[in-house]
N, CA, C and O atoms as a GROMACS GRO file, in nm:
protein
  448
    1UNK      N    1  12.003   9.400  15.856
    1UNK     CA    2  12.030   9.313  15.741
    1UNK      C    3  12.065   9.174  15.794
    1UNK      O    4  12.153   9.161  15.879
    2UNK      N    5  12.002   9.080  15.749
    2UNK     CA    6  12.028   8.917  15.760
    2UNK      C    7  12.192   8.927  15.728
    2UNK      O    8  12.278   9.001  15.680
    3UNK      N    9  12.167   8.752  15.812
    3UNK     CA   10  12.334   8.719  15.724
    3UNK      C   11  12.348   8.679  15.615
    3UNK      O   12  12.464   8.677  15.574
    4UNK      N   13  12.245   8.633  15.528
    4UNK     CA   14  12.259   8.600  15.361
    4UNK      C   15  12.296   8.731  15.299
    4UNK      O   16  12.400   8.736  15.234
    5UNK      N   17  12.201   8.866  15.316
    5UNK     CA   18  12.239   9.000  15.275
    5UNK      C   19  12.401   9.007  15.325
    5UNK      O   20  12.486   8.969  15.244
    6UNK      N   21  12.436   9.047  15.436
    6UNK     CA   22  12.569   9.067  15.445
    6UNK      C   23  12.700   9.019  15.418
    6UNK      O   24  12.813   9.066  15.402
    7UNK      N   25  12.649   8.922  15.417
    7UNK     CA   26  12.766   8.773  15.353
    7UNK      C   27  12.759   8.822  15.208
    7UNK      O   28  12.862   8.864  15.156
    8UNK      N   29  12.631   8.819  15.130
    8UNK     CA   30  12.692   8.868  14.985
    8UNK      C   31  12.723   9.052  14.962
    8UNK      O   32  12.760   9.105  14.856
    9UNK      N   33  12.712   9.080  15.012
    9UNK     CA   34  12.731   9.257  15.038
    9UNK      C   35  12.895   9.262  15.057
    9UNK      O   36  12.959   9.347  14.994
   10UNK      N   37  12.956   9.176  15.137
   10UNK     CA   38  13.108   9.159  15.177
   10UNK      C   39  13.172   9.128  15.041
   10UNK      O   40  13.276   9.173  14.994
   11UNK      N   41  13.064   9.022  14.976
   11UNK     CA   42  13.134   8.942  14.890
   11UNK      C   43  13.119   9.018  14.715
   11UNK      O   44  13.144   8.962  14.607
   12UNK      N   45  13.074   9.153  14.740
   12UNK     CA   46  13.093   9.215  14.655
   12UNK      C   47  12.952   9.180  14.534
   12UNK      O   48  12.956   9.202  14.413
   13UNK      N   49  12.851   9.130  14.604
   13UNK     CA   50  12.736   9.081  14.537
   13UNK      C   51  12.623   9.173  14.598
   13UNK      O   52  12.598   9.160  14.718
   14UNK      N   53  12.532   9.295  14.499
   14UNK     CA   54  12.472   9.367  14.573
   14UNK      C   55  12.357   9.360  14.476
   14UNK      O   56  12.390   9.294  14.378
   15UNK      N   57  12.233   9.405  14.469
   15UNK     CA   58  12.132   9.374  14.420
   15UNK      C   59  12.091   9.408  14.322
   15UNK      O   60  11.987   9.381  14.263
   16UNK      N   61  12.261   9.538  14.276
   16UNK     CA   62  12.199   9.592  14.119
   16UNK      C   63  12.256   9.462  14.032
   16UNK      O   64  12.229   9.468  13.912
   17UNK      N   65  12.313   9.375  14.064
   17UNK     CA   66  12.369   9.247  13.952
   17UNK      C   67  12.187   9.148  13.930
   17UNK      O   68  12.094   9.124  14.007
   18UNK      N   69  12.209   9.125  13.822
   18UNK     CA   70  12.083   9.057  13.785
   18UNK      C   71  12.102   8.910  13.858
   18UNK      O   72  12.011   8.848  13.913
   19UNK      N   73  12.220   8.873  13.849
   19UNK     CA   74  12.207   8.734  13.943
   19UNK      C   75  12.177   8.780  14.099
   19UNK      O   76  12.118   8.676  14.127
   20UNK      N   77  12.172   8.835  14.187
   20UNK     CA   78  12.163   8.865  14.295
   20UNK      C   79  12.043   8.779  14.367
   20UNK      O   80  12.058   8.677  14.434
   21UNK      N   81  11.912   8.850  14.333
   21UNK     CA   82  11.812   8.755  14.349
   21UNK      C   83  11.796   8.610  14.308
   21UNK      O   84  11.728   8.525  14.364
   22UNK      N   85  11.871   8.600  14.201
   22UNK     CA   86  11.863   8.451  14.154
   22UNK      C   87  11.961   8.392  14.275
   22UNK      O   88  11.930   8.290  14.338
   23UNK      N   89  12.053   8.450  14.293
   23UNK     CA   90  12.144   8.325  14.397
   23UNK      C   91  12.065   8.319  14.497
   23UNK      O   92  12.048   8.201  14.528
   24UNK      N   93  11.970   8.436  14.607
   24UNK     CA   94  11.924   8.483  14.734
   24UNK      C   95  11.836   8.340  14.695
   24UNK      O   96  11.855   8.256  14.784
   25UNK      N   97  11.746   8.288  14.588
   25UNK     CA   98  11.620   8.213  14.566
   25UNK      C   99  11.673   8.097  14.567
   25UNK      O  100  11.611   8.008  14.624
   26UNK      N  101  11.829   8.061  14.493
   26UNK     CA  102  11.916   7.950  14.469
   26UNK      C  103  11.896   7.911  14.623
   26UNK      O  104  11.804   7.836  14.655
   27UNK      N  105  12.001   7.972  14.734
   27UNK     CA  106  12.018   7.981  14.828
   27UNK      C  107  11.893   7.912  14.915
   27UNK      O  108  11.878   7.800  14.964
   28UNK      N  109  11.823   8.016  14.911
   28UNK     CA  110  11.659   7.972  15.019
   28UNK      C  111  11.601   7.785  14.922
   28UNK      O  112  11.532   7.703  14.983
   29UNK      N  113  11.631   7.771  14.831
   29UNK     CA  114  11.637   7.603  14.802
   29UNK      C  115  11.739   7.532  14.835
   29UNK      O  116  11.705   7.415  14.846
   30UNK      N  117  11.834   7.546  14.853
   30UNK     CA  118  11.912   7.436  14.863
   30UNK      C  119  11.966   7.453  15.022
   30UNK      O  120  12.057   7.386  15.070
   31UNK      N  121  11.884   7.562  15.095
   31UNK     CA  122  11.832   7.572  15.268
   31UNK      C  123  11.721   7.486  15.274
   31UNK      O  124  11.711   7.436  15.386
   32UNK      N  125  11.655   7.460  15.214
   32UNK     CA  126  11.538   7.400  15.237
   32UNK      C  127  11.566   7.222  15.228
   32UNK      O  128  11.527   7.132  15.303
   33UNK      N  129  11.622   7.219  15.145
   33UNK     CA  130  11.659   7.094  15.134
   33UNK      C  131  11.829   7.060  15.046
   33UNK      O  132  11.836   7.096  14.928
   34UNK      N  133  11.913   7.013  15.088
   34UNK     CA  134  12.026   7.050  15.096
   34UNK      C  135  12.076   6.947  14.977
   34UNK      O  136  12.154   6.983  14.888
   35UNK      N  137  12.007   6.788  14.989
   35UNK     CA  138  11.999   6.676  14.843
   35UNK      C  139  11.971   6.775  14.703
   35UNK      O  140  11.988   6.723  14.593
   36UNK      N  141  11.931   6.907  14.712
   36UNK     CA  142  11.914   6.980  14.574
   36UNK      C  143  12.040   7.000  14.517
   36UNK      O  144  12.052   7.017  14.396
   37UNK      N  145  12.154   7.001  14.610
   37UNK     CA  146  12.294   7.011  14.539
   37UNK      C  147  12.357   6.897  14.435
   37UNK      O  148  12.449   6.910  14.354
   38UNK      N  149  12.269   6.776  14.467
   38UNK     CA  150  12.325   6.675  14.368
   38UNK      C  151  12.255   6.726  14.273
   38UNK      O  152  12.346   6.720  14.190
   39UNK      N  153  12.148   6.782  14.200
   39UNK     CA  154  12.080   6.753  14.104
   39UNK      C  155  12.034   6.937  14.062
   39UNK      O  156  11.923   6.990  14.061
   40UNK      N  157  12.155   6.990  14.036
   40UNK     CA  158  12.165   7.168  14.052
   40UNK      C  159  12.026   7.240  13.923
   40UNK      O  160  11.949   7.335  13.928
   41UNK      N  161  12.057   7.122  13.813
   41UNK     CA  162  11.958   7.168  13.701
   41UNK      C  163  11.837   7.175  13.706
   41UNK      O  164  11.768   7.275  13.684
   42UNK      N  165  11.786   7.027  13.748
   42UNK     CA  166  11.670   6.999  13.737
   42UNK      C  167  11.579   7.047  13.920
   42UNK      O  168  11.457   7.044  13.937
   43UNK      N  169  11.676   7.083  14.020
   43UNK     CA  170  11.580   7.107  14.146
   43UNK      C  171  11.648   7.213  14.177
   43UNK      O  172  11.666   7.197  14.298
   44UNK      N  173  11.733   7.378  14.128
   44UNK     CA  174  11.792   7.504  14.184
   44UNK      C  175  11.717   7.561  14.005
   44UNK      O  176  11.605   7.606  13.977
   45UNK      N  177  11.817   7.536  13.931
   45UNK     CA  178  11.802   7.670  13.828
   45UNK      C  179  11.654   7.652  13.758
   45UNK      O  180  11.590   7.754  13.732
   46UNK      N  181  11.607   7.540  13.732
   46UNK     CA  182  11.499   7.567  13.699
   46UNK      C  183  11.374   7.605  13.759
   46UNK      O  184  11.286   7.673  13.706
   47UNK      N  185  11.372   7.538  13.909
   47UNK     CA  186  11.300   7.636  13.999
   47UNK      C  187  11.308   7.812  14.012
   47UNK      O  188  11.223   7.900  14.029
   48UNK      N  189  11.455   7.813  13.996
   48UNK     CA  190  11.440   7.960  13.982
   48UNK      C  191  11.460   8.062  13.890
   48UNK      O  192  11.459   8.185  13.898
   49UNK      N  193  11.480   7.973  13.789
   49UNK     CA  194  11.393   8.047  13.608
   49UNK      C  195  11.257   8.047  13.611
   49UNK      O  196  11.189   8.146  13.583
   50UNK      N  197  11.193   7.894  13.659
   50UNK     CA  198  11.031   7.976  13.696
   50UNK      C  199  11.008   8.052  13.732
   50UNK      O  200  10.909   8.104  13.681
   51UNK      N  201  11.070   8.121  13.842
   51UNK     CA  202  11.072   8.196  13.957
   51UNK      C  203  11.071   8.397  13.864
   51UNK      O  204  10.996   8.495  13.868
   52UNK      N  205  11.192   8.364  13.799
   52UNK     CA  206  11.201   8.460  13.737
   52UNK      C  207  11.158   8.483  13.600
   52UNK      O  208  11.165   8.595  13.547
   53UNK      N  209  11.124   8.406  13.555
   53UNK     CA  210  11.110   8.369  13.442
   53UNK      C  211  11.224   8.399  13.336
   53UNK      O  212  11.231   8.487  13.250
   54UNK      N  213  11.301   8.308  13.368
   54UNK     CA  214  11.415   8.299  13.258
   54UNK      C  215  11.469   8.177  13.239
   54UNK      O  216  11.458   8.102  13.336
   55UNK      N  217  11.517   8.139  13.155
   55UNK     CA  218  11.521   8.010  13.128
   55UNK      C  219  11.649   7.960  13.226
   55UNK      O  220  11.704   8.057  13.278
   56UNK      N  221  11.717   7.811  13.267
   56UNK     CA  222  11.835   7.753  13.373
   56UNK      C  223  11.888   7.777  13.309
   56UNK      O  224  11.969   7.836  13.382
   57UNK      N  225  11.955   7.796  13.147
   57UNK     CA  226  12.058   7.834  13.146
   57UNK      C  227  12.081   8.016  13.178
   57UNK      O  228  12.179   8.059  13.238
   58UNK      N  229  12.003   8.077  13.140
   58UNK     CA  230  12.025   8.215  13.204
   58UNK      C  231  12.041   8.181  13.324
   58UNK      O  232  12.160   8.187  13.354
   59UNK      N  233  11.948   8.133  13.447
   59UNK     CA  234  11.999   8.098  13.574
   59UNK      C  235  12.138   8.117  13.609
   59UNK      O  236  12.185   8.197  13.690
   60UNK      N  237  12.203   8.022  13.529
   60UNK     CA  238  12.298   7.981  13.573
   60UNK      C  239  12.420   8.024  13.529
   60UNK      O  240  12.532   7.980  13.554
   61UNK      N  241  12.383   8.116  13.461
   61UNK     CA  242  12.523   8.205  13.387
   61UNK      C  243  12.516   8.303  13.504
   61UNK      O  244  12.609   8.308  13.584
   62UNK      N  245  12.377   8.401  13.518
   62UNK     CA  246  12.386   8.483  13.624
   62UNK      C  247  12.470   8.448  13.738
   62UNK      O  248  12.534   8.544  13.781
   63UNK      N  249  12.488   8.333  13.800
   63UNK     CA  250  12.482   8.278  13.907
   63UNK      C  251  12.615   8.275  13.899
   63UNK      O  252  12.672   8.320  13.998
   64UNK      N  253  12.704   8.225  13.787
   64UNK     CA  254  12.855   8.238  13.716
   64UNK      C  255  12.865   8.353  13.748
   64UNK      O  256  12.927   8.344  13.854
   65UNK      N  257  12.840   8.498  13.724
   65UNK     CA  258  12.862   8.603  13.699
   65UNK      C  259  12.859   8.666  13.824
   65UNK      O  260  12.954   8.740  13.848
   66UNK      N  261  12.764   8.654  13.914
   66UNK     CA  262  12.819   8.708  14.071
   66UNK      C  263  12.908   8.618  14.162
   66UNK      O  264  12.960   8.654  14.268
   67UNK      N  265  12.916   8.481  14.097
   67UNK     CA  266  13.048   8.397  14.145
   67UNK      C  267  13.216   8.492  14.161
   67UNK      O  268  13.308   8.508  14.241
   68UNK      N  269  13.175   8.528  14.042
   68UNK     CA  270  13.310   8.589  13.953
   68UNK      C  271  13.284   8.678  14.015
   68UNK      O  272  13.373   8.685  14.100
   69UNK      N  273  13.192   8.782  14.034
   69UNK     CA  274  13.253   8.896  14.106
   69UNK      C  275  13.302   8.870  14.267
   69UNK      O  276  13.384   8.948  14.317
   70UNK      N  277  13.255   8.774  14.331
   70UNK     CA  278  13.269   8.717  14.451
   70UNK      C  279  13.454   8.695  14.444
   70UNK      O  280  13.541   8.725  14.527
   71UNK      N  281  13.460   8.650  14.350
   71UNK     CA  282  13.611   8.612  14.381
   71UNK      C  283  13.702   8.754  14.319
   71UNK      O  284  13.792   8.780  14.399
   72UNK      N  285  13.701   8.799  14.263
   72UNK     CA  286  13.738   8.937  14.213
   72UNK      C  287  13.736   9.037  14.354
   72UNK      O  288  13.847   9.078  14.387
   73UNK      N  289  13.655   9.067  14.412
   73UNK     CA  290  13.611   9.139  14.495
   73UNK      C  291  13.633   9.099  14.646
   73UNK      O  292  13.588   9.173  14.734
   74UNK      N  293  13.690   9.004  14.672
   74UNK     CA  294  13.714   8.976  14.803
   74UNK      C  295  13.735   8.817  14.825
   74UNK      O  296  13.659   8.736  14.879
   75UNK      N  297  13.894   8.792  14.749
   75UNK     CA  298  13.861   8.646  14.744
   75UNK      C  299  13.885   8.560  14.876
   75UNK      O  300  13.860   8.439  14.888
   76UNK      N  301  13.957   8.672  15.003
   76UNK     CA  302  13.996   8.636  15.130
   76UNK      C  303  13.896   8.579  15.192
   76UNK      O  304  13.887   8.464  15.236
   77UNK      N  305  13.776   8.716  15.192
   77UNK     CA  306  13.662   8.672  15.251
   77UNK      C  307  13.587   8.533  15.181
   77UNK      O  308  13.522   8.460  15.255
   78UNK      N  309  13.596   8.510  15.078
   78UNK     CA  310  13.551   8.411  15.007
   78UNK      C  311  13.613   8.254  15.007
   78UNK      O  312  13.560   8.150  14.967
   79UNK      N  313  13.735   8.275  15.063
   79UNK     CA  314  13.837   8.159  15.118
   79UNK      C  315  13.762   8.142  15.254
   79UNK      O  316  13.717   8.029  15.274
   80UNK      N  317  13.742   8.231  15.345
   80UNK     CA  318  13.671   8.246  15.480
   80UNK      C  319  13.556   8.155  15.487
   80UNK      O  320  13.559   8.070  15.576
   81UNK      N  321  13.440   8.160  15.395
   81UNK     CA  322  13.330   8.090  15.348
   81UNK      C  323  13.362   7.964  15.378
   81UNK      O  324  13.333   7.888  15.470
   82UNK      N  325  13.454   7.951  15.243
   82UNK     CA  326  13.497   7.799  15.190
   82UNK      C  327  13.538   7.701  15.322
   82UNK      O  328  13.520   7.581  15.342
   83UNK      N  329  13.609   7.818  15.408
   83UNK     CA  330  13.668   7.714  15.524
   83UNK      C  331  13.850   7.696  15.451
   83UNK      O  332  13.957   7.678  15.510
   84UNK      N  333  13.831   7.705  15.363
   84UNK     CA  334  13.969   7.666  15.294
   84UNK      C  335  14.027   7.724  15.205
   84UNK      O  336  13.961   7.792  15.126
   85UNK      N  337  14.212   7.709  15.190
   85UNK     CA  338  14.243   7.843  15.087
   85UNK      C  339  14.130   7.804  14.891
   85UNK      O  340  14.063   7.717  14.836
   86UNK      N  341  14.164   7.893  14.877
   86UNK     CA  342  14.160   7.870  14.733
   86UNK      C  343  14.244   7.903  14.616
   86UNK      O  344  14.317   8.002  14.625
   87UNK      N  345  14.244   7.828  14.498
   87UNK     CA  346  14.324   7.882  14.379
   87UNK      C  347  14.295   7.948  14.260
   87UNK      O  348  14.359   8.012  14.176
   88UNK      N  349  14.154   7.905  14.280
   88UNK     CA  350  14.055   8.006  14.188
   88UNK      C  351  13.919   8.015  14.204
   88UNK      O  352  13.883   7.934  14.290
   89UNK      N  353  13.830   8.076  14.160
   89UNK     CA  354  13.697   8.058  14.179
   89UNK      C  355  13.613   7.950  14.160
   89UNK      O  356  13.631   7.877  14.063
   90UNK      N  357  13.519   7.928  14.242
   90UNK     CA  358  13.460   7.812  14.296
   90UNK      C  359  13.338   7.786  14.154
   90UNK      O  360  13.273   7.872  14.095
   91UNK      N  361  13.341   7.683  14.140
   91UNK     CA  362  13.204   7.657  14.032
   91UNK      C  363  13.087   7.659  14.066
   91UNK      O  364  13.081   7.565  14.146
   92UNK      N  365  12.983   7.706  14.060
   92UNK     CA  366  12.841   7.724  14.109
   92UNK      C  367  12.790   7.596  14.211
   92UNK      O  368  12.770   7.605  14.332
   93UNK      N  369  12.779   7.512  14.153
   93UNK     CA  370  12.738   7.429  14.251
   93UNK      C  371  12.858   7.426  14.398
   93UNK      O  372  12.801   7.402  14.504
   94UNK      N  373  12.936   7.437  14.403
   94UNK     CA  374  13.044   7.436  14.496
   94UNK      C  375  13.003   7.604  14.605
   94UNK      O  376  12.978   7.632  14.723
   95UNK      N  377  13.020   7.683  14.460
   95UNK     CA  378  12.955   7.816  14.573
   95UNK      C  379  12.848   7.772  14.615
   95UNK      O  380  12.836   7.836  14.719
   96UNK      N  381  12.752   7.701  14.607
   96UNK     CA  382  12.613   7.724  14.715
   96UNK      C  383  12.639   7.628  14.757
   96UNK      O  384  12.523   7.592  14.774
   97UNK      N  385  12.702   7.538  14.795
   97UNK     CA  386  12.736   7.427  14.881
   97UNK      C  387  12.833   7.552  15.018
   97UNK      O  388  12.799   7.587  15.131
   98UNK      N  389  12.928   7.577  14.955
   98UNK     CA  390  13.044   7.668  15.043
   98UNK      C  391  12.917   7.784  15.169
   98UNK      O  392  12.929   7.803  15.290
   99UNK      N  393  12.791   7.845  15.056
   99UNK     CA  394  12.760   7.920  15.099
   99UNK      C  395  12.607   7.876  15.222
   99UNK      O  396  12.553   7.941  15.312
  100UNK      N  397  12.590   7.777  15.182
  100UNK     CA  398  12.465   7.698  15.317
  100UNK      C  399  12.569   7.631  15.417
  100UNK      O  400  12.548   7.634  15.539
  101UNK      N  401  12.654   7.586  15.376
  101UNK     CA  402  12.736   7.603  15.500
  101UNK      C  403  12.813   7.696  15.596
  101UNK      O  404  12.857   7.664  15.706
  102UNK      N  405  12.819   7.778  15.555
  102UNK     CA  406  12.855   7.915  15.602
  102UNK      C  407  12.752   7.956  15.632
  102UNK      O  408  12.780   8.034  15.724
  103UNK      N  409  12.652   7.959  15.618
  103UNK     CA  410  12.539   8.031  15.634
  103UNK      C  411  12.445   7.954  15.749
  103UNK      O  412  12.396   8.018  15.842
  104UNK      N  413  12.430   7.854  15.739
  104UNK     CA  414  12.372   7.745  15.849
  104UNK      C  415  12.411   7.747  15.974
  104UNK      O  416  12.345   7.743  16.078
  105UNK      N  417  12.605   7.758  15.944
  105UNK     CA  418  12.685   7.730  16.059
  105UNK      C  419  12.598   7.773  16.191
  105UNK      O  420  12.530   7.876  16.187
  106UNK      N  421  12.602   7.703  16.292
  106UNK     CA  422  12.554   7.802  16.428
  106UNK      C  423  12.413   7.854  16.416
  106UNK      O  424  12.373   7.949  16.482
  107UNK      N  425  12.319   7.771  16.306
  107UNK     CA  426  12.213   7.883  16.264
  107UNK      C  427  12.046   7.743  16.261
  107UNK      O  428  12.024   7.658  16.175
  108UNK      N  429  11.979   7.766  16.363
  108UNK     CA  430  11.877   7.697  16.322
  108UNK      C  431  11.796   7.713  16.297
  108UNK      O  432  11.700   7.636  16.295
  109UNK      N  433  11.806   7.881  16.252
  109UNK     CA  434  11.678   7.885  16.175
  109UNK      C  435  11.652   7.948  16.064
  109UNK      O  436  11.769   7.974  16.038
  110UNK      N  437  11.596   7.992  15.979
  110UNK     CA  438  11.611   8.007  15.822
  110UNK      C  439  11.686   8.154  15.837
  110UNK      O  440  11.669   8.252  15.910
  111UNK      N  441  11.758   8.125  15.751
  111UNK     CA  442  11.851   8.230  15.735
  111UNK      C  443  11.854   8.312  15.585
  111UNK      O  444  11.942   8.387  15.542
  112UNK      N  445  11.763   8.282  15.539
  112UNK     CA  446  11.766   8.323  15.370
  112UNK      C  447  11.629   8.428  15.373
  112UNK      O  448  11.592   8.483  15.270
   0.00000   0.00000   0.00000
């Protein structure tokens, strides 16, 4: 198993959640090009509502919804990510910022 799989497997994110794949696709875009974090609507969720065919706002509720279990489920390990404590769960764009950096760290080559 990659480290994108295991990192969300820790984090209590496993593939029966319908966001799962949507974050793994989130993820492999905003690896690809990292400027997609300013502009989350128009270059992450709607790429990957095409993808799935569901519309960005489904995207992005999913994406809410294995957030939340992320922090429910292991918010230590999820402080670990961040680099830093936390006080509550991270807002989507912040989780995939937290999580290409964690994920990149030490890493030059695609990791998604």
């Amino acid at each position: 198993m990659e480290k994108t799989g295991i990192t969300l497997h820790r984090l209590g994110i496993c593939p029966n959640y319908t966001g799962y794949m949507e974050l793994r696709l989130a993820l492999r875009l905003v690896s690809e090009d990292p400027a997609r974090l300013t502009a989350l609507v128009r270059q992450v969720y709607m790429p990957v509502g095409g993808a799935v065919s569901k519309s960005w706002l489904a995207v992005e509720r999913n994406l809410r919804t294995v957030i939340r279990r992320a922090w429910e489920t292991n918010p230590a390990f999820l402080q670990e990510v961040a680099g830093r404590p936390l006080d509550h769960g991270p807002e989507t764009g912040e989780f995939l910022a937290m999580m290409y950096v964690y994920l990149m760290d030490g890493e030059a080559a695609d990791v998604m």
